[in-house]
N, C-alpha and C positions, 0 to 999 in steps of 0.2 A: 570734532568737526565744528567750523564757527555755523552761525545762522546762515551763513550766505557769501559768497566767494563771485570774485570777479573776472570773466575771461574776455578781456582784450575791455569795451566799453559795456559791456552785457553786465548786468548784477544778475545772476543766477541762485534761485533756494536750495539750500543744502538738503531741507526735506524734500525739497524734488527731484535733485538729483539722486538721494538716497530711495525714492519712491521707484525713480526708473530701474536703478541697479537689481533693487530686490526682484520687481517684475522679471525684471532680463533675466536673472537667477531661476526665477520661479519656474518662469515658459520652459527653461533647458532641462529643469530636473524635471519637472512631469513628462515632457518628451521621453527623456531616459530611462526614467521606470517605466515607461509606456510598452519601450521595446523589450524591455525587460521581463514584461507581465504579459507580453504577445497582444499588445494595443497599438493601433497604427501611431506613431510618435504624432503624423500630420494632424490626425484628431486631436489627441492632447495639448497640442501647440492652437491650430486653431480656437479650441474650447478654454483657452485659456486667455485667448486676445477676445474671443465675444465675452468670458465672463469680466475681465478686467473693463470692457466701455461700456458694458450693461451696467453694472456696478459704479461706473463716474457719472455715468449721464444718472439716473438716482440720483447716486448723493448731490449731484447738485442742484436736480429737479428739487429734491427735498429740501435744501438750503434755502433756493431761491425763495419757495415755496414759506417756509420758515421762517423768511424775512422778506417777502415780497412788497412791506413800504417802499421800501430802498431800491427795487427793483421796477417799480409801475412807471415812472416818467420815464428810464432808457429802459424795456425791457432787453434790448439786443445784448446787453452786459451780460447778462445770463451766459450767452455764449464766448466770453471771455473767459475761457477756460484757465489760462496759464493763472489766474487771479485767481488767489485764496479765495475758500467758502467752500466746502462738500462738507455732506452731515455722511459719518462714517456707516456708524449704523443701517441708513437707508445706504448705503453702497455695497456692505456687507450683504443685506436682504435679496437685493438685485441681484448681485452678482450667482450667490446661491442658487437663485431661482434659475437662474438660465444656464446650471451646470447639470439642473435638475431636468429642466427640456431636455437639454443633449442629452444627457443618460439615459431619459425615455425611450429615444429615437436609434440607440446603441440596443446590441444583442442582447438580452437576457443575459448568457452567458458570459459576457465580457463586462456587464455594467460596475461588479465592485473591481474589478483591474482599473477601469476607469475611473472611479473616483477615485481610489485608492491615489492612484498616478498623479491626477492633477492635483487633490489637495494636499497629496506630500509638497508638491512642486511648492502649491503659496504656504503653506506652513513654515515651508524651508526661506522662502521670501518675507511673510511674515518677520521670521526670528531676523534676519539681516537686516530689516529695516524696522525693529526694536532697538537692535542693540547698536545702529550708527543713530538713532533718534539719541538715544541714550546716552550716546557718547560726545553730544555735540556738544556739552559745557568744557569737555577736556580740553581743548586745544586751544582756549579763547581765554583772553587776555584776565586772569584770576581779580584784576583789580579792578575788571570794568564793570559800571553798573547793569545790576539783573533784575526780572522781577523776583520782587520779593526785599530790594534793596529800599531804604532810604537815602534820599538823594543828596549828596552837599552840592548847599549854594551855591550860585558860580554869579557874574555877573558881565553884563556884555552894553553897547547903547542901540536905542531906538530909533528908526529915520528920523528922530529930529536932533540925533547925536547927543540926548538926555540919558544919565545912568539908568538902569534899571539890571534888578537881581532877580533871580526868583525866588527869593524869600517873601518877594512884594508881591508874590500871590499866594500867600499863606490862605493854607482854609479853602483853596478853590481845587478843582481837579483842572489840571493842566495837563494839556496835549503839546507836546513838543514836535515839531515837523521840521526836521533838519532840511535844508532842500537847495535849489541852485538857478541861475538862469539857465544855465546852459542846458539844466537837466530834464527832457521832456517829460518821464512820469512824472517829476516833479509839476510842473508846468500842468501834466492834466488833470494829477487830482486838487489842486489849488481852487477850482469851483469849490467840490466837494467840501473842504476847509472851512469856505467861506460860509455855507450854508449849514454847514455844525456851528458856528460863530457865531451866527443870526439865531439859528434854533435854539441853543444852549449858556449863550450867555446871560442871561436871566435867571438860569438855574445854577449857577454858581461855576462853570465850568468854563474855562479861559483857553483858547486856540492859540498859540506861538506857533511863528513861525521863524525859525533861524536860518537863516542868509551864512552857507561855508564862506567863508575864504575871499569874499569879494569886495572890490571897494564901493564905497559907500553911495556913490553919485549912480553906478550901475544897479543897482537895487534901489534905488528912490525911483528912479526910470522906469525900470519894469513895473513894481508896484503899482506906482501912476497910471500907467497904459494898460493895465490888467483891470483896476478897480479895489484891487482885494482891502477888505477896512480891520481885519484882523491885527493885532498887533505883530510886529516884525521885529527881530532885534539882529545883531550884526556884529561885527568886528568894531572896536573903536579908534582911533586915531593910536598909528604906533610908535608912542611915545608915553602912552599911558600905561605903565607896568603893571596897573593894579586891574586892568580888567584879563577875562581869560580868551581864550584865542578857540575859535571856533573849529577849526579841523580838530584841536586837542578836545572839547568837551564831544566833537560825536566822536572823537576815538572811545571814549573814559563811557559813553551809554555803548558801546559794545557796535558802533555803528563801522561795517565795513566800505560801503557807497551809500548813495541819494537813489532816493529820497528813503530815510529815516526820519520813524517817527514812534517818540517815547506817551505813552499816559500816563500819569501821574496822579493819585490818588489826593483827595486835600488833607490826610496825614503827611502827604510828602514820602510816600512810597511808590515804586512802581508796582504797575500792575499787568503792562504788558507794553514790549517792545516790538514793532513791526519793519522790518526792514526788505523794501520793494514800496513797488504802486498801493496805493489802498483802493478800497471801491467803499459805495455807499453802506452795504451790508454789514461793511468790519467797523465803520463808525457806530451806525443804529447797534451791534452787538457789544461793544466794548467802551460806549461814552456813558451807558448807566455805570458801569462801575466803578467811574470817579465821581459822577455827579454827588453833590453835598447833600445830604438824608436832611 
């Protein structure tokens, strides 16, 4: 399964498709042993939808909580759910606890049918959403880069139509943020960007941003009327065979839609690809681990 799949203009996470499936799995099989162990199936189904958003709302309270820099000038992102960040552990804790209320509040005599039931049900959910995690390098392009890869040089031009490679950030940790006019998360986390760019260039750490597919006068545009002071690089004039073409290089990082975005270690390895929106939390978590010691 790749990182992420596309229906109709929507970029959709594969982990979160795979996260709903197991769930849906989950709720049906503890219903089933429910009735099967003389447990009303509607209990097991409801106790199974209060532990699953007892258990989100945690882990994200914990997240937020875990990196509330990131979180104090917009708190309301908090409740940007569909956006990466839950701490598993604090979801797991949650979730437990409130299967543990219900089964207080359950018979005596019924309460191991009912655990029984339900946590067959996520265990069974569980295993289905291990092993499509697991399986999501299969289907995906064996030559594109992953972490853990080292990256070859590619080279592309600048708004002011000057060569540049990324060779010529040797030594720094580089962020790569594939992205688009047209693309609105693109377009929203581009603050966010800007303000890792400001924060971090100093400390060795270099912000690109690459412009798919577009020509060059429409990206000086947008730039301009945006602000962004980051460096940008682009397609170059085509007639130059020697530079590489941008839809091929985010094919080649494993990029399915925008906004993609690679980090880059200053070994010149990755270390983690994100493909969707970013928020403040995944920069503050993942730009120590390029930054130069």
């Amino acid at each position: 399964m790749p990182e992420a799949f596309t229906l109709g203009p929507v970029l959709i996470s594969s982990r979160v498709a795979a996260f709903i499936v197991a769930f849906l799995l989950a709720r049906w099989i503890a219903a089933r042993l429910a009735l099967r162990w003389g447990v009303d199936a509607a209990w097991a189904r409801n106790t199974a939808d209060g532990a699953l958003l007892t258990g989100l709302v945690a882990a994200r309270l914990a997240y937020a909580a875990l990196y509330w820099e990131a979180y104090a000038a917009t708190p309301w992102t908090v409740l940007y759910v569909w956006q990466p960040g839950y701490l598993p552990v604090a979801g797991l804790a949650g979730g437990s606890l409130y299967l543990l209320y219900r089964l207080r509040r359950q018979r005596v005599d019924l309460r191991l049918s009912c655990l029984r039931a339900v946590s067959s049900g996520f265990a069974a959910g569980a295993t289905v959403l291990a092993l499509a995690l697991g399986t999501m390098g299969w289907f995906t392009d064996s030559d594109g880069a992953r972490a853990g890869d080292r990256v070859a040089d590619f080279h592309l031009v600048d708004l002011e139509g000057d060569r540049v490679a990324l060779s010529d950030l040797e030594g720094k940790g580089v962020v790569l943020n594939f992205w688009a006019t047209w693309c609105p998360p693109c377009r929203r986390e581009m603050p966010l960007l800007e303000a890792a760019w400001n924060e971090n260039r100093d400390r060795g750490v270099v912000i690109v941003g690459i412009d798919v597919g577009e020509p060059a006068d429409t990206v000086r545009r947008y730039i301009d009327s945006i602000g962004v002071t980051y460096p940008v690089w682009l397609d170059g004039p085509g007639d130059d065979n020697d530079l590489d073409d941008t839809n091929e290089l985010l094919a080649r990082f494993g990029g399915v839609g925008l906004p993609t975005t690679v980090f880059i270690s200053p070994e010149g390895v990755i270390t983690k690809t994100h493909i969707g929106e970013l928020h403040r939390a995944m920069l503050q978590e993942w730009v120590p681990d390029i930054t130069p010691e």
